[in-house]
N, CA, C and O atoms as CSV, one atom per row, in Angstrom:
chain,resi,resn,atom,element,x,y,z
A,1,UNK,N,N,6.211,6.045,-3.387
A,1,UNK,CA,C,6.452,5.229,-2.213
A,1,UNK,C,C,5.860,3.856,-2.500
A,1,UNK,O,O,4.695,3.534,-2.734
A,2,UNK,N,N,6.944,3.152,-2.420
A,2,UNK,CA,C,6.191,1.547,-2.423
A,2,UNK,C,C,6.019,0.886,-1.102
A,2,UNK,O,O,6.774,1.169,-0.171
A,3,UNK,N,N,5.170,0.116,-0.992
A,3,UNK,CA,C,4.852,-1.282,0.523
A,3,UNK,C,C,4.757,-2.350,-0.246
A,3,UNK,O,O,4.051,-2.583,-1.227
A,4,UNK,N,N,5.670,-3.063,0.398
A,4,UNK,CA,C,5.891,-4.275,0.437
A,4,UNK,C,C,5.066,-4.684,1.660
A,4,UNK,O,O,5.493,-4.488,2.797
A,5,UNK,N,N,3.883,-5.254,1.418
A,5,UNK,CA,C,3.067,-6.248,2.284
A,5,UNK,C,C,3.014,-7.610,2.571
A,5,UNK,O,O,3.138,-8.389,1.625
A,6,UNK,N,N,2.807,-8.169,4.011
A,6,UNK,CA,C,2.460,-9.398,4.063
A,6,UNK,C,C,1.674,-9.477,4.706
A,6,UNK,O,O,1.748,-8.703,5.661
A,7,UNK,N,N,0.295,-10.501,4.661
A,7,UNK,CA,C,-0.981,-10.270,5.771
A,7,UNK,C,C,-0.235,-11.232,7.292
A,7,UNK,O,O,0.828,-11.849,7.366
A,8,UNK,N,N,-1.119,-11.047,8.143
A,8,UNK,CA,C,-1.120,-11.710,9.161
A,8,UNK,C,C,-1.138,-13.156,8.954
A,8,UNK,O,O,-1.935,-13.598,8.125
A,9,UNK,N,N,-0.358,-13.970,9.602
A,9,UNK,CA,C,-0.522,-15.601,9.685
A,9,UNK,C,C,-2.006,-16.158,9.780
A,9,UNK,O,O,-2.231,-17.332,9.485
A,10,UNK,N,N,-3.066,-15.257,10.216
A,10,UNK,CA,C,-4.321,-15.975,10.340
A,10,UNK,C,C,-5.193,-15.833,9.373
A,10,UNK,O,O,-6.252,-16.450,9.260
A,11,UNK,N,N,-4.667,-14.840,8.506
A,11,UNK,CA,C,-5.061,-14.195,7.303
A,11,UNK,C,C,-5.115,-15.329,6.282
A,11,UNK,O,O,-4.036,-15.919,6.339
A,12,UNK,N,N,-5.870,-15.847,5.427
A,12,UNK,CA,C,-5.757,-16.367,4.493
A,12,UNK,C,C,-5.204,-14.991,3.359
A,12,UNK,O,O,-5.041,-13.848,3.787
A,13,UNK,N,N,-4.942,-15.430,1.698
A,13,UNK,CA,C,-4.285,-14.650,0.724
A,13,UNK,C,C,-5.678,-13.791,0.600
A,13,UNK,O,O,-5.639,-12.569,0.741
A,14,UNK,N,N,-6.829,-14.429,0.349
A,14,UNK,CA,C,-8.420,-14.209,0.237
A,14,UNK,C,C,-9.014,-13.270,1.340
A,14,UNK,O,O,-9.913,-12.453,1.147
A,15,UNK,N,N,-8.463,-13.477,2.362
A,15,UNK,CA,C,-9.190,-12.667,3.439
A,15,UNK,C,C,-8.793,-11.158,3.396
A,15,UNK,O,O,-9.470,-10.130,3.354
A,16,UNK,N,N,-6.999,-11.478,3.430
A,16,UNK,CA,C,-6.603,-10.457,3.497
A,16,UNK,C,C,-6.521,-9.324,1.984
A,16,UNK,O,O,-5.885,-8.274,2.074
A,17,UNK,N,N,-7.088,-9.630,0.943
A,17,UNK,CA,C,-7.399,-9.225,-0.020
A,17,UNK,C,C,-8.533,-8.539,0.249
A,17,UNK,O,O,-8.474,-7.320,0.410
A,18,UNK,N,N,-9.561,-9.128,0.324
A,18,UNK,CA,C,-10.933,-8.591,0.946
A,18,UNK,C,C,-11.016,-7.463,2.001
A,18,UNK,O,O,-11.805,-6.531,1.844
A,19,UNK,N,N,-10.221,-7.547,3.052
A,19,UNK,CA,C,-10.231,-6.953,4.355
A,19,UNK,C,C,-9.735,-4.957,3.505
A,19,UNK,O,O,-10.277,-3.858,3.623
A,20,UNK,N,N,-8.246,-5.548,2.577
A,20,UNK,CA,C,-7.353,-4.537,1.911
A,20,UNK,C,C,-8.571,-3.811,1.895
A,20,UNK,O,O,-8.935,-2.887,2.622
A,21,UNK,N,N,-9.394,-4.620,0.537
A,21,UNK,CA,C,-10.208,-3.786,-0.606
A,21,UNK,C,C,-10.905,-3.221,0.282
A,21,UNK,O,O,-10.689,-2.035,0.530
A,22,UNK,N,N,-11.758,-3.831,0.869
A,22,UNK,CA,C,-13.331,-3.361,1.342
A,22,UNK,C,C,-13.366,-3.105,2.573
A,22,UNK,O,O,-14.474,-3.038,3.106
A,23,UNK,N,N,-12.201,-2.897,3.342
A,23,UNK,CA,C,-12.285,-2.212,4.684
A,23,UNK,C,C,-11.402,-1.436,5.119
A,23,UNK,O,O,-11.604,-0.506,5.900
A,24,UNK,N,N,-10.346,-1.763,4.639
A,24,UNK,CA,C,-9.307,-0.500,4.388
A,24,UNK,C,C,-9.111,0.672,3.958
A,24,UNK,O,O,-9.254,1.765,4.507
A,25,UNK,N,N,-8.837,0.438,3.130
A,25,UNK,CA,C,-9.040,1.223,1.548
A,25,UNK,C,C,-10.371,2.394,1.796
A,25,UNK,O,O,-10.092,3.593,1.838
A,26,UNK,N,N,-11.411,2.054,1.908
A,26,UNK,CA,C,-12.603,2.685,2.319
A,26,UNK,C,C,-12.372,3.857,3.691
A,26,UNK,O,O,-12.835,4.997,3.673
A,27,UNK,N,N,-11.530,3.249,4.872
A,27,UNK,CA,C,-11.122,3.843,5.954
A,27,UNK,C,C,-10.233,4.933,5.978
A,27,UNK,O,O,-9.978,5.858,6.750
A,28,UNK,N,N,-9.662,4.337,4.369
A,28,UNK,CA,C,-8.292,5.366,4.408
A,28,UNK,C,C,-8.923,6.204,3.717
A,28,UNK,O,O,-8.101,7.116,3.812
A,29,UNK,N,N,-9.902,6.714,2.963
A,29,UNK,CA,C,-10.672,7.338,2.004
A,29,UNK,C,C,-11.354,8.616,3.118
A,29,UNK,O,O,-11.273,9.844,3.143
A,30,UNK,N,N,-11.978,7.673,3.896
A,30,UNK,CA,C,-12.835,8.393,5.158
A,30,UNK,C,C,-12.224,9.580,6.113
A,30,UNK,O,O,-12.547,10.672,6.580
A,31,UNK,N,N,-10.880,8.443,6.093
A,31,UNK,CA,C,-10.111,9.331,7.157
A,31,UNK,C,C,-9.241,10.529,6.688
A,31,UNK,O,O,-9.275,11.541,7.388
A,32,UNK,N,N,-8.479,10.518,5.598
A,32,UNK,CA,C,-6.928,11.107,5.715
A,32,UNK,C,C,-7.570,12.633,4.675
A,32,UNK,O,O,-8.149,12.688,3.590
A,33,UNK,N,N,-7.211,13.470,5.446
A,33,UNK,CA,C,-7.698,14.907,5.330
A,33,UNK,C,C,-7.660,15.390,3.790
A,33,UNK,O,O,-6.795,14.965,3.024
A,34,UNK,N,N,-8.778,16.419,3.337
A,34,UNK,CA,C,-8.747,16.572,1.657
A,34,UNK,C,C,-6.866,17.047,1.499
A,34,UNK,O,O,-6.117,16.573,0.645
A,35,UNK,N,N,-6.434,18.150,2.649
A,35,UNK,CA,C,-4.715,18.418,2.192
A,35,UNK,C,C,-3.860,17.667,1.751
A,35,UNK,O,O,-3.037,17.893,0.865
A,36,UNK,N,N,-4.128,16.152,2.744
A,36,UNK,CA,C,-3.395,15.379,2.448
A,36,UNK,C,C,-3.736,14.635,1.116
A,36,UNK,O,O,-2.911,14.448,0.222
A,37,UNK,N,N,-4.816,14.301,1.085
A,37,UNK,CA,C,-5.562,13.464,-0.029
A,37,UNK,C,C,-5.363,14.088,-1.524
A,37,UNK,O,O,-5.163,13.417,-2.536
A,38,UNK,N,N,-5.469,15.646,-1.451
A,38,UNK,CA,C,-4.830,15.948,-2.603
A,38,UNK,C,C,-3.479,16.105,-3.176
A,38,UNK,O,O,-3.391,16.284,-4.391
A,39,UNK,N,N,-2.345,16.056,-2.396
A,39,UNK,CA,C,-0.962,15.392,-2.393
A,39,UNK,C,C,-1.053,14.135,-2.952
A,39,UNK,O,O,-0.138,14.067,-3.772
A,40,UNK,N,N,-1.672,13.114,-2.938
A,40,UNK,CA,C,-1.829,11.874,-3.635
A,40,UNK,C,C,-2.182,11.398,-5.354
A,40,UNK,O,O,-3.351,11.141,-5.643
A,41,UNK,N,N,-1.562,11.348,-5.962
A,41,UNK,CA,C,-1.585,11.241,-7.516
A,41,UNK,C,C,-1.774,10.261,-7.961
A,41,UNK,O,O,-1.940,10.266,-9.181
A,42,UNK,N,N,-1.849,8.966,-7.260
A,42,UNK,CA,C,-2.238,7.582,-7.371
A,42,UNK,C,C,-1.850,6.801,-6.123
A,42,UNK,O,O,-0.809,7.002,-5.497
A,43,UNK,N,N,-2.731,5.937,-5.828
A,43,UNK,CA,C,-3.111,4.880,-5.122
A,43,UNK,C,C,-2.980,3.471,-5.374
A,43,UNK,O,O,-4.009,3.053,-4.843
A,44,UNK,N,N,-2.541,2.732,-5.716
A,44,UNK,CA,C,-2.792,1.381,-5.779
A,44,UNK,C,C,-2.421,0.110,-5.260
A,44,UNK,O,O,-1.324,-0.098,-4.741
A,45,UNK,N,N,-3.192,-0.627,-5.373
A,45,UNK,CA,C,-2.693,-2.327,-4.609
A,45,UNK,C,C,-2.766,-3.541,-6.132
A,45,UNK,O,O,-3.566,-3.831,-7.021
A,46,UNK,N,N,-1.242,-3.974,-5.638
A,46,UNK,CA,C,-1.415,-4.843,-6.449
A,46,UNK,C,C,-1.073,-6.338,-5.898
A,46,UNK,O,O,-0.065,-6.829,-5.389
A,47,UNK,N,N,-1.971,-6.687,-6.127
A,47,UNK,CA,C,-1.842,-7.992,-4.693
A,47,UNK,C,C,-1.773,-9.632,-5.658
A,47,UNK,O,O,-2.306,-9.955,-6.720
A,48,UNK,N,N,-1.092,-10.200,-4.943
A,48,UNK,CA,C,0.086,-11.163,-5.430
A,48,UNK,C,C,-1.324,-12.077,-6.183
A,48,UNK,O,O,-2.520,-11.953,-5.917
A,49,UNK,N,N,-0.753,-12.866,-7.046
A,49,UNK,CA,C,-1.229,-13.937,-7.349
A,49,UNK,C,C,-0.717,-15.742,-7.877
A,49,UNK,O,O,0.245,-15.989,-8.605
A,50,UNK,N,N,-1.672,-16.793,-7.261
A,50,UNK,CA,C,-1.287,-17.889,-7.398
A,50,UNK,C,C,-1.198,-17.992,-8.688
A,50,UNK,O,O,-1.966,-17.326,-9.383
A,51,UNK,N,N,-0.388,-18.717,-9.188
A,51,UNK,CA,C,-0.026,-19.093,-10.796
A,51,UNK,C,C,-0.361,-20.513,-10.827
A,51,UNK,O,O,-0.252,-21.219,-9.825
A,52,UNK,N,N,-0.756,-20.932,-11.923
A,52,UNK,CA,C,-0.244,-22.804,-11.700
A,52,UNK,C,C,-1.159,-23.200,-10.641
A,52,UNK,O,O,-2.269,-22.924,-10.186
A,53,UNK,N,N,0.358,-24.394,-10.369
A,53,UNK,CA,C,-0.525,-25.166,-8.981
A,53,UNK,C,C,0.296,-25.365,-7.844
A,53,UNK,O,O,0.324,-26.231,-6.969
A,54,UNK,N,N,1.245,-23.900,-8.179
A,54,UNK,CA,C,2.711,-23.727,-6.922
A,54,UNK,C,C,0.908,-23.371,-5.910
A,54,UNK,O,O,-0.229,-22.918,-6.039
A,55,UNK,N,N,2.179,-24.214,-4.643
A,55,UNK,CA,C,1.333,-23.998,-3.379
A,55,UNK,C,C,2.569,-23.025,-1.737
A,55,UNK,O,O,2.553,-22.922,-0.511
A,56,UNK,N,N,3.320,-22.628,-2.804
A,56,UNK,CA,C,3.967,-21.862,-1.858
A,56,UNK,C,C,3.746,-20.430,-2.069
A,56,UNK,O,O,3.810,-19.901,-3.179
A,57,UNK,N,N,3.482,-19.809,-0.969
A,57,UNK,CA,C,2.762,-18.584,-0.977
A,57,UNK,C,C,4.010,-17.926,-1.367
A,57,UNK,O,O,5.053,-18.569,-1.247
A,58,UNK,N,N,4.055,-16.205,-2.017
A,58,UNK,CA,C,5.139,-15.645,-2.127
A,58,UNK,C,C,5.266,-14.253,-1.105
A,58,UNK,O,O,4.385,-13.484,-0.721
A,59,UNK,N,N,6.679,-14.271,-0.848
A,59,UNK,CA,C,7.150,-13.314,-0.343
A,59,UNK,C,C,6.345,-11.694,0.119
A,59,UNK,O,O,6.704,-10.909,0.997
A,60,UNK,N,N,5.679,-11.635,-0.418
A,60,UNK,CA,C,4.538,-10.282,-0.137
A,60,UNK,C,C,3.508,-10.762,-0.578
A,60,UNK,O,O,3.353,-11.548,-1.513
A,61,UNK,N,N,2.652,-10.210,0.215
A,61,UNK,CA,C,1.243,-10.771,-0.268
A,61,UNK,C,C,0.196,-9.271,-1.322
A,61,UNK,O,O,-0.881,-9.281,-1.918
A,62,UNK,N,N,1.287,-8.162,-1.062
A,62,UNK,CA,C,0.485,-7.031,-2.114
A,62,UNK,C,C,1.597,-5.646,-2.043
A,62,UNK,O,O,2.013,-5.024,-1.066
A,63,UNK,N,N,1.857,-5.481,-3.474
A,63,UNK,CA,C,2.880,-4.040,-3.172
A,63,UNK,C,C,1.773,-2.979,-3.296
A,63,UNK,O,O,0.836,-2.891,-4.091
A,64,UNK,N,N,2.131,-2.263,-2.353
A,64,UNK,CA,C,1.228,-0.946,-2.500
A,64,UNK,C,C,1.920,0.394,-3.029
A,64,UNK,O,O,2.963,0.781,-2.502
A,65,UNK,N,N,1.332,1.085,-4.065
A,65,UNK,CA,C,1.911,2.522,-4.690
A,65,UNK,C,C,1.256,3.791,-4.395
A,65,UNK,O,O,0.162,4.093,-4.873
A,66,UNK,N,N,1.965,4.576,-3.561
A,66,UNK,CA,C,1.531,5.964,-3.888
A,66,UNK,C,C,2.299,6.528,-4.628
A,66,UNK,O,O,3.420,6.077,-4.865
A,67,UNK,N,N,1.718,7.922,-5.270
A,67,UNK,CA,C,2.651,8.476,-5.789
A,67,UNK,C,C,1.966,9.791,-5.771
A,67,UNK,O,O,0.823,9.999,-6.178
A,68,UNK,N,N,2.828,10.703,-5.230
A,68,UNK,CA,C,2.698,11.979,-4.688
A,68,UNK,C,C,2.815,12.803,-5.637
A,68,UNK,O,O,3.334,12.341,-6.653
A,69,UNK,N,N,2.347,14.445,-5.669
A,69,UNK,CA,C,2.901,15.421,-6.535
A,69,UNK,C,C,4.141,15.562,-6.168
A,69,UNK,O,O,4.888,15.562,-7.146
A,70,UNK,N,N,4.610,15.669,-5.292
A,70,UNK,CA,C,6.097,15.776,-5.277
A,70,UNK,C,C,6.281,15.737,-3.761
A,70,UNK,O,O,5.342,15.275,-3.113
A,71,UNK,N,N,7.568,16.239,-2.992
A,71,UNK,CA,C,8.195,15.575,-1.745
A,71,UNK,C,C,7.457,16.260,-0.930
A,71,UNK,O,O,7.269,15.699,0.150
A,72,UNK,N,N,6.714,17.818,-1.136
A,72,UNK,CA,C,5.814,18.447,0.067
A,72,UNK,C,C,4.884,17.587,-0.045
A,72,UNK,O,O,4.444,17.349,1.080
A,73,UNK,N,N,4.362,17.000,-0.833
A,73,UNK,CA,C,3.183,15.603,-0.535
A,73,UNK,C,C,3.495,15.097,-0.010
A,73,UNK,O,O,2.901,14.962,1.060
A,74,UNK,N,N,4.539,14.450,-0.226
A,74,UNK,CA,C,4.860,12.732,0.579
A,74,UNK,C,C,5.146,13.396,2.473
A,74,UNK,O,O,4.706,12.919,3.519
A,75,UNK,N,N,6.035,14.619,2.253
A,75,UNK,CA,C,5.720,14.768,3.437
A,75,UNK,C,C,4.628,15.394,4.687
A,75,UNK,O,O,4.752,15.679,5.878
A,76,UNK,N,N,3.565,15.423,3.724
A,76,UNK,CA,C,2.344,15.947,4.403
A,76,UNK,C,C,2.134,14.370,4.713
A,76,UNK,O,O,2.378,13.894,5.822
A,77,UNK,N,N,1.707,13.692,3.734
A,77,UNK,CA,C,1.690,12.318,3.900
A,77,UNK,C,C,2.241,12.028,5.220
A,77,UNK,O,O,1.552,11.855,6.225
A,78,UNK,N,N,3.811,11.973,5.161
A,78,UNK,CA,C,4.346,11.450,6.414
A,78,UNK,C,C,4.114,11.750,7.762
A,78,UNK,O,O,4.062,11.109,8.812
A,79,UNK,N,N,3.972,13.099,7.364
A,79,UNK,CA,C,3.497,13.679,9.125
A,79,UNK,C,C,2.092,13.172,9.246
A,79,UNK,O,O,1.718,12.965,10.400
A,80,UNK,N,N,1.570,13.025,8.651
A,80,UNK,CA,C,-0.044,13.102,8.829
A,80,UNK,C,C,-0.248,11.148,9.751
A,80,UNK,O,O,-0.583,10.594,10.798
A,81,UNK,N,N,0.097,10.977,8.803
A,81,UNK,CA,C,0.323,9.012,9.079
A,81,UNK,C,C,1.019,8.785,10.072
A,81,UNK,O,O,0.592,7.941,10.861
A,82,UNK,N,N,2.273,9.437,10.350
A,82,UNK,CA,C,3.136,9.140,12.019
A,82,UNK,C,C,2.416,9.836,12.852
A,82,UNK,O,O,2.721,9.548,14.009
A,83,UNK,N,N,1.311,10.899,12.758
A,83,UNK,CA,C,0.536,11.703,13.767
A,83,UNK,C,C,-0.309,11.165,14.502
A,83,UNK,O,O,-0.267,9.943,14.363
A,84,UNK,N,N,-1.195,11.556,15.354
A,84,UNK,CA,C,-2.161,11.195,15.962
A,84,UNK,C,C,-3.461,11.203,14.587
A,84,UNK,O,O,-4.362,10.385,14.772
A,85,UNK,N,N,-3.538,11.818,13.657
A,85,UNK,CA,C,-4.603,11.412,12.378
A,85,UNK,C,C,-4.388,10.810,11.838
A,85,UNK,O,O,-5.149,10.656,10.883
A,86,UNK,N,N,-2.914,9.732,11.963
A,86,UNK,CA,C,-2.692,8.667,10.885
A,86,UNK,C,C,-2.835,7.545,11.958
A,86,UNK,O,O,-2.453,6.426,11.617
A,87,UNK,N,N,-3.340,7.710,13.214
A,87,UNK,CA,C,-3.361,6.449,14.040
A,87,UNK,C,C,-4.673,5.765,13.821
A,87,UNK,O,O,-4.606,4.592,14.190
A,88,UNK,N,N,-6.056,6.161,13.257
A,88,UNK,CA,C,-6.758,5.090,12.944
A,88,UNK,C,C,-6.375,4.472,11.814
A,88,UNK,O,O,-6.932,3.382,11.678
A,89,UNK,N,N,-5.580,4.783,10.893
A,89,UNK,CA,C,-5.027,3.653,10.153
A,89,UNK,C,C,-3.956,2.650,10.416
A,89,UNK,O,O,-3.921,1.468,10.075
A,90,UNK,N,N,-3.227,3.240,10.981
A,90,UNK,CA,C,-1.927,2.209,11.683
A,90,UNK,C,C,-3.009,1.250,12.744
A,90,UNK,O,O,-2.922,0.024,12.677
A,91,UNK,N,N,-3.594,1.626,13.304
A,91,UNK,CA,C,-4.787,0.300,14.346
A,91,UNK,C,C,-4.951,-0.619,13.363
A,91,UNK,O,O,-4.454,-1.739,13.243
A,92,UNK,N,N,-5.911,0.142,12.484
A,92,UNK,CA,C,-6.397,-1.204,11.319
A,92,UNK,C,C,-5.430,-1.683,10.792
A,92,UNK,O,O,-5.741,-2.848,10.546
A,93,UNK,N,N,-4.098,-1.437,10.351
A,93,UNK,CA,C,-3.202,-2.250,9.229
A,93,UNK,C,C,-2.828,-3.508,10.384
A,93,UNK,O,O,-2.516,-4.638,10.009
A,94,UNK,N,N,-2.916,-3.111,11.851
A,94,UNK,CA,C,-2.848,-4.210,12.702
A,94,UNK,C,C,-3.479,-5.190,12.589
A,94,UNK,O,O,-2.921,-6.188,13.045
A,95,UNK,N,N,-4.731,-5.381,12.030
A,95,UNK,CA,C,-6.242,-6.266,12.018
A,95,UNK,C,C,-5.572,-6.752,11.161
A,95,UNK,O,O,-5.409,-7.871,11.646
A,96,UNK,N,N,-4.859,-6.761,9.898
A,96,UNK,CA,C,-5.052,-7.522,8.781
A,96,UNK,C,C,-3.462,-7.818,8.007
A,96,UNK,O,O,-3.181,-8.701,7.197
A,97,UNK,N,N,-2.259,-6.353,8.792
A,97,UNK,CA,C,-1.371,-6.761,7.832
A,97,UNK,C,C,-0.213,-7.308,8.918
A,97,UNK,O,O,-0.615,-7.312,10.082
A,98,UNK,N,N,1.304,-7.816,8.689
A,98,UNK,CA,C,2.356,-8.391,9.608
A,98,UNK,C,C,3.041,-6.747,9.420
A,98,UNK,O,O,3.742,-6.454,8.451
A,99,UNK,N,N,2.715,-5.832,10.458
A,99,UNK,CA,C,3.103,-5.155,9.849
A,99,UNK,C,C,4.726,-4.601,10.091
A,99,UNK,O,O,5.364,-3.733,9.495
A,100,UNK,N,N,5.186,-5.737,11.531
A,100,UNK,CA,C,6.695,-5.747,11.665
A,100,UNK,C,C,7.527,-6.183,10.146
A,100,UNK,O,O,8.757,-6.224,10.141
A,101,UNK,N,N,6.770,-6.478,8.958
A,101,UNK,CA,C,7.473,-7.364,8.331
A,101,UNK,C,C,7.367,-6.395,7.125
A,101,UNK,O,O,7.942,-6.639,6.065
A,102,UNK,N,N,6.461,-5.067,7.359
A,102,UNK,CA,C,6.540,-4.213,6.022
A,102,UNK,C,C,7.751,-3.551,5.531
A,102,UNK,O,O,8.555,-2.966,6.256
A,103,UNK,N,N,7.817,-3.649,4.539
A,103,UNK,CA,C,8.867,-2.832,3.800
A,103,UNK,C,C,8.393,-1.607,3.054
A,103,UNK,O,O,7.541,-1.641,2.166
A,104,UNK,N,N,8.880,-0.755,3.391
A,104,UNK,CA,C,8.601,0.990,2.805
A,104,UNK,C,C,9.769,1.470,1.571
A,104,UNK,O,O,10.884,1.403,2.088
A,105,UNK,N,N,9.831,1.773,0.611
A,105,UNK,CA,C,11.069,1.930,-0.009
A,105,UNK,C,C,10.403,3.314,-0.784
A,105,UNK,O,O,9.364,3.109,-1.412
A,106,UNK,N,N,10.760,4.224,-0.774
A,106,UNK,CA,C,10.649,5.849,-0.944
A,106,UNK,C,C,11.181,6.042,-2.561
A,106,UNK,O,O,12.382,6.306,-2.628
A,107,UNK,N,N,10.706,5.981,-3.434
A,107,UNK,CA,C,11.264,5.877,-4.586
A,107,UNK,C,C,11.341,6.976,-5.769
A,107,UNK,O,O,10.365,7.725,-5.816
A,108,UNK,N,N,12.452,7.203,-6.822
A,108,UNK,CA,C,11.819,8.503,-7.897
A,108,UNK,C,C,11.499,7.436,-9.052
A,108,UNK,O,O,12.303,6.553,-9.349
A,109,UNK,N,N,10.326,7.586,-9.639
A,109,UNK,CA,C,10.016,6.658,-10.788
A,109,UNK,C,C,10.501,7.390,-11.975
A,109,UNK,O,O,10.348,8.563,-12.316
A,110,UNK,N,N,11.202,6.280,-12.583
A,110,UNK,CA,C,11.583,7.072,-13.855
A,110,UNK,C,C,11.356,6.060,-14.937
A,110,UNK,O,O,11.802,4.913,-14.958
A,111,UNK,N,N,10.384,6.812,-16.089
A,111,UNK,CA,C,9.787,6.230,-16.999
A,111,UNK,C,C,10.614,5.603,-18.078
A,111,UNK,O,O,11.656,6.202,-18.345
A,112,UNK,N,N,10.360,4.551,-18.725
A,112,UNK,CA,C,10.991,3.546,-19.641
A,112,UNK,C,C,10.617,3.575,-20.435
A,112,UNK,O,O,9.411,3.818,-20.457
A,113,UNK,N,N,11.403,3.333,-21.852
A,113,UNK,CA,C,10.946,2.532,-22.987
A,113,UNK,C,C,11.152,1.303,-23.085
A,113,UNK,O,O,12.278,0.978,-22.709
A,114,UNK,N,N,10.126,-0.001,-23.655
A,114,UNK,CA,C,10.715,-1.146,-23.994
A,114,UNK,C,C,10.099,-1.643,-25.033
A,114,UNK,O,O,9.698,-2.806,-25.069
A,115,UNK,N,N,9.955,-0.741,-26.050
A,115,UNK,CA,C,10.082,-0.582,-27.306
A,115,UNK,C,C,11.229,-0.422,-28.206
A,115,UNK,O,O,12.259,0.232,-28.047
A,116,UNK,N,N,10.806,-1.212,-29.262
A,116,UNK,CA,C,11.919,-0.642,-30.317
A,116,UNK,C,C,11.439,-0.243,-31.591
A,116,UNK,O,O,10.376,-0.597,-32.101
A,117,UNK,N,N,12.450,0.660,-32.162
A,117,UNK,CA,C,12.249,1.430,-33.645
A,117,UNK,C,C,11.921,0.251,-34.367
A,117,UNK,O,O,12.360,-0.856,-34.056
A,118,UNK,N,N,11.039,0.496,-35.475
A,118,UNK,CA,C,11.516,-0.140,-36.417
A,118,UNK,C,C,12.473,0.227,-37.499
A,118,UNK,O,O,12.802,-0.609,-38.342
């Protein structure tokens, strides 16, 4: 599962980086039950960065990855997060993310080569 994130307008890129790491992230650790938590096979944020000396912010400000053992994860996941135990996290993503503006895209990853023989 990927997120497509953007922080809040009051959010600086910095704040809302900070807020992700060190108050989120931590909450979601606290909260979401060992059943669910062990359905989870990776976690990550990868949050945008300025290049150069472009001063136009881009399109998401952090894609986020889970990646489940498989679809009874994601849907423990899902129920758990649309439930009443996934509502202290949906409060907080309010504090920090736009979250009318998230994008969810449910994905099967399939591994690449971009290598060549010699």
């Amino acid at each position: 599962m990927i997120a497509l994130i953007k922080r809040r307008p009051d959010f600086t890129l910095e704040e809302f980086c900070a807020y992700y790491e060190q108050k989120h992230a931590p909450l979601a650790a606290r909260t979401i039950p060992p059943d669910v938590a062990e359905a989870i096979r990776h976690y990550g944020q990868n949050h945008a960065l300025r290049l150069g000396r472009g001063k136009t912010d881009p399109p998401y400000d952090c894609v986020t990855e889970f990646r489940f053992e498989d679809l009874a994860g994601l849907e423990r996941w899902r129920a758990w997060y649309s439930g009443e135990g996934g509502k202290v996290l949906r409060e907080d993503e309010e504090k920090f993310m736009d979250t009318g503006g998230r994008v969810i895209i449910v994905t099967d990853e399939r591994r690449a080569s971009i290598h060549r023989a010699c």
